[in-house]
C-alpha positions in Angstrom: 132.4 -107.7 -121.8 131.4 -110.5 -124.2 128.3 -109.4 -126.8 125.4 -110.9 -124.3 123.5 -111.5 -127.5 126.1 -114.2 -128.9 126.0 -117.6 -128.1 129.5 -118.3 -127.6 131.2 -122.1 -128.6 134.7 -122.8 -127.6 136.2 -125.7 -129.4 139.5 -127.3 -128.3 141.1 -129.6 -130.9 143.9 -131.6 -128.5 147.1 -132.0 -129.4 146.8 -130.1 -133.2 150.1 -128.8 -134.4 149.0 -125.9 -136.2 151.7 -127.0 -139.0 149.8 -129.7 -139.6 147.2 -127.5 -141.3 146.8 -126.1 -144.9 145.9 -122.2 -143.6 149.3 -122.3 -141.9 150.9 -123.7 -145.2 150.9 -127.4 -144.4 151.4 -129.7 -147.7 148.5 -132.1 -147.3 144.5 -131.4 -146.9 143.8 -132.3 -143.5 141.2 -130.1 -142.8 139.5 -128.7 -145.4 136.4 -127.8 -143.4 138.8 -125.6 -140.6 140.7 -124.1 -143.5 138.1 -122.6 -145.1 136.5 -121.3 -141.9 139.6 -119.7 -140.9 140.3 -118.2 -144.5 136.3 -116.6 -144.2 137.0 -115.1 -140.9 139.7 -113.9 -138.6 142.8 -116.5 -137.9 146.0 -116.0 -136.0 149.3 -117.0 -137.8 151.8 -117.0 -135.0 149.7 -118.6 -132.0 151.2 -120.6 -129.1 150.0 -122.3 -126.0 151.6 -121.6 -122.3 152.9 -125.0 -122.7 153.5 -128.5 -124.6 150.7 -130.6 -122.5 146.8 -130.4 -121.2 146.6 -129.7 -118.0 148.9 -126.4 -117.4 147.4 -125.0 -120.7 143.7 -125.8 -120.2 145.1 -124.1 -116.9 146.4 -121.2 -118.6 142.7 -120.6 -121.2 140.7 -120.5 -118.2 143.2 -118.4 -115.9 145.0 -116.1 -118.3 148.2 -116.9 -116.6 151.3 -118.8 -117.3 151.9 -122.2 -115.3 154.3 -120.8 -112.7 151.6 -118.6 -111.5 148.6 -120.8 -111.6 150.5 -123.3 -110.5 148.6 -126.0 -112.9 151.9 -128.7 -113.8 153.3 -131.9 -114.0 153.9 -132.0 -110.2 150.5 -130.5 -109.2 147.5 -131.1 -111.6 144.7 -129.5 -109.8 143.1 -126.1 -111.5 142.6 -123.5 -108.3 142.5 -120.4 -109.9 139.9 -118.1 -110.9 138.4 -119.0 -114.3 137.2 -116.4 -116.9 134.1 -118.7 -117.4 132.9 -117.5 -113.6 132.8 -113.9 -115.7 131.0 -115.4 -118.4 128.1 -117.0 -116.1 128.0 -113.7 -113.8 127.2 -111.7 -117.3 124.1 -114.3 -117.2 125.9 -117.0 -119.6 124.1 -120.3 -119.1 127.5 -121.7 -119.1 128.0 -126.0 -120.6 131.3 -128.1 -121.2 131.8 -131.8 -122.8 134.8 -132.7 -122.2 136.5 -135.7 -123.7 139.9 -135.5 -122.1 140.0 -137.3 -118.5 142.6 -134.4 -117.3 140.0 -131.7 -118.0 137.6 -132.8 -115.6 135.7 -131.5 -112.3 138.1 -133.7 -110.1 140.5 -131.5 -111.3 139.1 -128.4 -111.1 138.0 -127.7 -114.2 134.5 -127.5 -113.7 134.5 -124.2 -112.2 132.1 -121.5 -113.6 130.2 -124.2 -115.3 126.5 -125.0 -114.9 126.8 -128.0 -116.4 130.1 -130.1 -116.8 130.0 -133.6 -118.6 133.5 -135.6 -119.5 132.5 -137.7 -122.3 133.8 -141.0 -120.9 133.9 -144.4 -122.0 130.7 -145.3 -120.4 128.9 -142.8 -122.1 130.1 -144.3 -125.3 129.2 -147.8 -124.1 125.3 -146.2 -124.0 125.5 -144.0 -127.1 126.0 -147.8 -128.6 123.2 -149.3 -126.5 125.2 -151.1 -124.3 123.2 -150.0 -121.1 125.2 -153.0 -119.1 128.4 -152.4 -119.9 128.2 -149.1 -118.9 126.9 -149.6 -115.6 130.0 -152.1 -115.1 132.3 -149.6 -116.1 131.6 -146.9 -114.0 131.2 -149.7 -111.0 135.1 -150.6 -112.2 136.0 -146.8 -112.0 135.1 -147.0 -108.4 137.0 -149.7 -108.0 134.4 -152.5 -107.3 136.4 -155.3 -109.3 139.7 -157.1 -108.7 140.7 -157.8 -112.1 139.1 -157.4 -115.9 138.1 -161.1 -115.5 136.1 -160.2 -112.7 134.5 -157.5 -114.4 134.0 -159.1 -118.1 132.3 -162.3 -116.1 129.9 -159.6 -114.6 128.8 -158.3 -117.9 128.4 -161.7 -119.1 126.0 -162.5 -116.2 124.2 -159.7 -115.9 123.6 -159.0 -119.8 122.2 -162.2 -120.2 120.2 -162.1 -117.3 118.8 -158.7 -118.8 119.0 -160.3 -122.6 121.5 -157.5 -123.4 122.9 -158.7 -125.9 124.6 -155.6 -127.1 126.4 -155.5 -124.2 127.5 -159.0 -124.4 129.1 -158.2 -128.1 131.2 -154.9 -126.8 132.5 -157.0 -124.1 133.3 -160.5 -126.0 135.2 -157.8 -128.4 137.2 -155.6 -126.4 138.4 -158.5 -124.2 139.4 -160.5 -127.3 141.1 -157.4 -129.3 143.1 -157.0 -126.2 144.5 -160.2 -126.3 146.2 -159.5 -129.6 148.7 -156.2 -130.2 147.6 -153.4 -130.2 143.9 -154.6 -130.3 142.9 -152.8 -127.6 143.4 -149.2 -128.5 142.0 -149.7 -131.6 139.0 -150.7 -130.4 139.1 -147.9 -128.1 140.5 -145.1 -129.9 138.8 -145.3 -133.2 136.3 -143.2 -131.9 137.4 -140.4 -128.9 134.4 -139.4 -128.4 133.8 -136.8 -131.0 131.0 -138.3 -132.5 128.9 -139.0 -129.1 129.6 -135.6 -128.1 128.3 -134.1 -130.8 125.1 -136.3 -130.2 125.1 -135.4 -126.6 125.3 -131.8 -127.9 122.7 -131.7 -129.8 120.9 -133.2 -127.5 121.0 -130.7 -124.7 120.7 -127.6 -126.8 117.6 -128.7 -128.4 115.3 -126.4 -126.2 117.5 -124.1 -124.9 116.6 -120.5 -125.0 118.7 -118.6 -123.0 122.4 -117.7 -124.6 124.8 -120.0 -123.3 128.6 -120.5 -123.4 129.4 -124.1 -124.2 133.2 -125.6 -123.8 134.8 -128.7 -126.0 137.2 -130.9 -126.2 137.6 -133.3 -128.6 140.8 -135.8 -128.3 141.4 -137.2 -132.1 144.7 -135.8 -132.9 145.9 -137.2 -129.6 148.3 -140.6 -129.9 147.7 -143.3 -130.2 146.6 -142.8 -133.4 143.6 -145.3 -134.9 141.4 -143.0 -137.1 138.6 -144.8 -139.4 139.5 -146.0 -142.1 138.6 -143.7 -144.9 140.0 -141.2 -143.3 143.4 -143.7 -143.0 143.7 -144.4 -147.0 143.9 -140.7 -148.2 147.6 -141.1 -147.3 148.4 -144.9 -146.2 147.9 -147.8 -148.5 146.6 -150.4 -146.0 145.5 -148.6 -142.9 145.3 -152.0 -140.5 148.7 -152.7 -140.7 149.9 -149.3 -140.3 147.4 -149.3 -136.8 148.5 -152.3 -135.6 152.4 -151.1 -136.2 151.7 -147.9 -134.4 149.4 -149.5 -131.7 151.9 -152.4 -130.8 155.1 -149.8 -130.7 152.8 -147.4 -128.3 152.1 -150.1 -125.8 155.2 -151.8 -126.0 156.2 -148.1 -125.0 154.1 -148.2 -121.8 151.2 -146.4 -123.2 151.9 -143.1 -121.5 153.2 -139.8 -122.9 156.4 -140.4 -123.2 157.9 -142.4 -126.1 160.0 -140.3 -128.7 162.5 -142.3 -130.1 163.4 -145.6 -132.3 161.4 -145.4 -134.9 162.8 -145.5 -138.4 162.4 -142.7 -141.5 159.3 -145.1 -142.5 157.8 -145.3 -139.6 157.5 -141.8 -139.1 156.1 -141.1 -142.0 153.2 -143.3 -141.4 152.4 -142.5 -137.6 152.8 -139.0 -139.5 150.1 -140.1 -141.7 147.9 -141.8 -139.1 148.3 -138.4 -137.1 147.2 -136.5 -140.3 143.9 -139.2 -140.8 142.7 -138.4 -137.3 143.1 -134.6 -137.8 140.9 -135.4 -141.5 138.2 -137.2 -138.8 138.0 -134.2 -136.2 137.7 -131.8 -138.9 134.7 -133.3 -140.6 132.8 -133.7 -137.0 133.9 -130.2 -136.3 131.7 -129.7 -139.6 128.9 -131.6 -138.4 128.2 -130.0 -135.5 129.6 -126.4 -136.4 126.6 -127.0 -139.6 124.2 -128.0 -136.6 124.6 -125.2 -134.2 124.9 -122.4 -136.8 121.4 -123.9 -138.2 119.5 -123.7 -134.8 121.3 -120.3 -133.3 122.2 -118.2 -135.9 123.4 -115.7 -133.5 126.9 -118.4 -132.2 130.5 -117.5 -132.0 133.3 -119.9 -132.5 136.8 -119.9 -131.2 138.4 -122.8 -132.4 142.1 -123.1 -130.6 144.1 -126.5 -129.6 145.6 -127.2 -126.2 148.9 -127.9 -128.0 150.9 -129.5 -130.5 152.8 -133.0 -131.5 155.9 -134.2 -132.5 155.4 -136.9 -135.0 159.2 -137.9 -135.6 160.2 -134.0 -135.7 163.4 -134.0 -133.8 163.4 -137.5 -133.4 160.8 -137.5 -131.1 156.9 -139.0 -130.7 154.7 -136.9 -128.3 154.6 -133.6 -126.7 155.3 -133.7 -122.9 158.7 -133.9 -123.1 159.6 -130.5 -123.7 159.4 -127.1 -125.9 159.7 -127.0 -129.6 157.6 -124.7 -132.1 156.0 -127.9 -133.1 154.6 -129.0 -129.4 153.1 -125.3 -128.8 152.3 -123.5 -132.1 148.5 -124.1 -132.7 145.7 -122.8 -134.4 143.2 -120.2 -133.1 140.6 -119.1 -135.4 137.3 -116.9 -134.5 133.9 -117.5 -137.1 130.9 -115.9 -136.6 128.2 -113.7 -137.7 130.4 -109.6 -138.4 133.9 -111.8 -137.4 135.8 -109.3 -139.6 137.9 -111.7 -142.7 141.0 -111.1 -141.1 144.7 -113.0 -141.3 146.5 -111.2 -138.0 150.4 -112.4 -138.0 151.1 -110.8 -134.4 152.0 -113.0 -131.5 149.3 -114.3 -129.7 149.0 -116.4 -126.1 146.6 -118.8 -125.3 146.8 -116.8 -122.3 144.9 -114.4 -123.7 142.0 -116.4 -124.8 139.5 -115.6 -122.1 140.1 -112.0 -122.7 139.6 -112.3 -126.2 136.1 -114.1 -125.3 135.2 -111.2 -123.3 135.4 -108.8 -125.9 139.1 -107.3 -125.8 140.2 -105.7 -128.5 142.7 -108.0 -130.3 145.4 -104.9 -130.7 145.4 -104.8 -127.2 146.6 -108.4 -126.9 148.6 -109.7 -129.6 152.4 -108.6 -131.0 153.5 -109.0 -127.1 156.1 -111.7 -126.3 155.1 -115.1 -125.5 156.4 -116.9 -122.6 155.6 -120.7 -122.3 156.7 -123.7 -119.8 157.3 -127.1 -119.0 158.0 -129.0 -115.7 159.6 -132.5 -115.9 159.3 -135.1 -113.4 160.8 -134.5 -110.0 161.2 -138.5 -109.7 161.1 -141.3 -111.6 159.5 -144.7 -110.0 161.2 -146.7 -111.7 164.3 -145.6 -113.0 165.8 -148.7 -113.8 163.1 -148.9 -116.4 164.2 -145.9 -118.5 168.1 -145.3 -120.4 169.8 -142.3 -119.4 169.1 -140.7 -122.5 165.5 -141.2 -122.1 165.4 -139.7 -118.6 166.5 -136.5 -120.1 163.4 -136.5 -121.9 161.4 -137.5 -118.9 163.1 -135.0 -116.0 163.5 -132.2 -118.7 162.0 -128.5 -117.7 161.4 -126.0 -119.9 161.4 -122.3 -120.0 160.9 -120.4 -123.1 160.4 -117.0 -124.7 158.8 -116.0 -128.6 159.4 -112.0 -129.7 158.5 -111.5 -132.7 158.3 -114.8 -133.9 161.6 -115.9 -132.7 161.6 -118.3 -130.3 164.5 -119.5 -127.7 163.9 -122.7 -125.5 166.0 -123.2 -122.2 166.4 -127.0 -121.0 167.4 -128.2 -118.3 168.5 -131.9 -119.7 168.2 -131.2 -123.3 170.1 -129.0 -125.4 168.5 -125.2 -126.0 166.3 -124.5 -128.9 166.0 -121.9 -131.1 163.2 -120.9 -134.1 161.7 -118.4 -136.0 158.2 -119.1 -137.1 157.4 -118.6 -140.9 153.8 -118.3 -142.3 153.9 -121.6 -144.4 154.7 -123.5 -141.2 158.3 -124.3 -141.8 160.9 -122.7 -139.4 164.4 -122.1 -139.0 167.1 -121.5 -136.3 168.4 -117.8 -137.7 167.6 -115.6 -134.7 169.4 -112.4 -133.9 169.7 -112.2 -130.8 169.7 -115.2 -128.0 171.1 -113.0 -125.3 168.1 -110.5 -125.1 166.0 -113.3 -125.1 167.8 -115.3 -122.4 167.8 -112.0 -120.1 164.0 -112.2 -120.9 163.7 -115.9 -119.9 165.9 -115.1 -116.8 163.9 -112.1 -115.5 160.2 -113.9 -116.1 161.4 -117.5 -114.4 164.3 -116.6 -112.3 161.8 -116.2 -109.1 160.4 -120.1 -109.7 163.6 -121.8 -109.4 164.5 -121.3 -106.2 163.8 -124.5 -103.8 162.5 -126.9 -106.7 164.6 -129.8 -107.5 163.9 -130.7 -111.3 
């Protein structure tokens, strides 16, 4: 049972490699803010999520199980199962979430166990920048009341000067005209994933509250495409527009989905690398902000700080994460801060799994050093196959079952060749393992009973 007397805060960073982090022995200072909290209070070295995307690992922190139990996948995206946040509000938890990822959302599921449940959307960013009409048309064009974006921009126009909002008139004139030019859209969009109106819309609604309360995050930053502010940009990129509009332009003329890996050359990698570096260096310092806020209003707060999962930034020749399983798409970082959070590095294994029972007061012994099963389900059909080479429907059908004990890691695929790893402390790994049969008998006996009857 969680410590009723604890305000509890649970903070996930999406899509943050943990080897993308000083603490875990990453070469650049991305986040100095998260570094120094972990290295003040208890961090886990060797931490991985149930699997390389959102939904089945949100899935798997609120369930405790892995994907082929809950069932949470590429094929099936609603959350059905019981939720350790139901605990938290029996215990008498006044239980809140913000959620800026649209997968981790009540339609989905996700809302279960919480009093209050708010996805930080674009329209709620439209208002935070007083641009009352434009986000009444938005969530009128999320219902589907218009026929095209020329309908919908020509009904801002009318009805923001027939209301002199003028505001509204500027956010739409721009983000129709950046569209027109590449990669102009998501830049205007994705400068800012929310972070900064959730923390307003935080702050906000704890401002009177009295009774302890449990409160969910998600913040979306490290998530492609990459467009972080600038100052963030130039710690490691010379001229941080045309780096944007390089990356910007290559993700949409990749479809703008999840599942662009390849053609990019050393260069570019190095500076989507960078851009994906800038936007951890912007999460981190909002992180701060608000981490500073809460801690000055309820001294009494725990924090655990995790991410979903990781990102391939070029790493094996691939951009993204839900592809498949390598230590880069599932390693992550889980720290706990608070007031008596013992100064503690622990280098067992640890699931995300195990999250909600760390959050209800388990004893970490009790649930780290065991071995670490994670999964991935491809597509089961492509829409348009024509579309897509053959080596690039491997990517896209690929599933993957895989197995870390003791830090060694072995990867089964079904369209990709198998992986192997071993974990080291300063974030670098190697393929030395010792034994890949015991570990494919282990993969065999926790998946064999899934495989039955689905065609991948």
């Amino acid at each position: 049972m969680a410590d009723q007397d604890q305000n509890i805060v649970l903070t996930v960073i999406d899509t943050l490699s943990a080897q993308h982090l000083p603490f875990h022995g990453y070469d650049r200072n991305t986040a100095p803010f998260l570094t120094d909290l972990a290295e003040k209070n208890t961090y886990f070295n060797y931490s991985y999520s149930t699997a390389p995307w959102t939904v089945p690992s949100h899935a798997s922190i609120f369930s405790g199980e892995l994907p082929k139990d809950h069932g949470t996948h590429t094929q099936r995206k609603k959350f059905d199962s019981n939720s350790f946040v139901e605990d938290l509000r029996d215990e008498g938890y006044t239980t809140l979430a913000f959620s800026n990822n649209d997968l981790v959302c009540d339609d989905l599921g996700y809302s279960k166990g919480f009093d209050e449940f708010t996805n930080v959307t674009q329209a709620e960013m439209w208002e935070h920048k007083g641009m009352e009409t434009l986000k009444q048309v938005n969530l009128r064009s999320a219902e589907g009341e218009y026929d095209s974006s020329k309908e919908k921009y020509l009904d801002v126009l009318k009805t923001s000067v027939k209301k002199a909002d003028l505001k509204s008139i500027y956010g739409a004139a721009k983000y129709f005209l950046d569209a027109k030019r590449p990669g102009g859209r998501h830049r205007n969009f994705y400068e800012d994933n929310g972070a900064k109106v959730t923390n307003e819309l935080v702050k906000e609604r704890l401002e009177n509250q009295e009774d302890n309360f449990f409160m969910f995050l998600n913040f979306m930053e490290p998530h492609h495409p990459f467009a972080p502010p600038r100052d963030h940009a130039e710690k490691w990129i010379d001229d941080p527009d045309k780096a944007m509009l390089r990356h910007l332009k290559h993700y949409e003329e990749h479809g703008g989905d999840d599942y662009w890996w390849t053609g990019t050359s050393e260069e570019m990698d190095e500076e989507f690398r960078s851009l994906y570096d800038a936007e951890i260096s912007y999460i981190d310092s909002k992180i701060k902000e608000l981490y500073e806020w809460i801690t000055s209003e309820f001294e009494n707060t725990v924090f655990y700080i995790v991410s979903d999962h990781g990102e391939c930034v070029g790493d094996y020749g691939i951009h993204g994460h839900q592809c498949g399983i390598w230590e880069k798409t599932i390693r992550v970082p889980t720290i706990v801060s608070g007031p008596e959070i013992e100064q503690k590095e622990i280098d067992q294994t640890f699931s995300l799994a195990n999250l909600g029972d760390l959050i209800k007061g388990e004893q970490i012994t009790k649930i780290t050093g065991q071995d670490v099963f994670a999964e991935y389900y491809g597509l089961d059909g492509l829409k348009n196959p024509e579309k897509y080479s053959e080596e690039e429907q491997k990517f896209l059908k690929n599933t993957s079952k895989s197995v870390i004990e003791e830090r060694e890691g072995l990867v089964e695929n079904t369209h990709l060749e198998d992986v192997t790893f071993k974990s080291h402390e300063d974030g670098k790994n190697d393929e030395d393992i010792k034994d890949q049969d015991a570990l494919r008998e282990k993969i065999k006996q926790k998946f064999n009973d899934i495989t039955e009857g689905i065609d991948f």
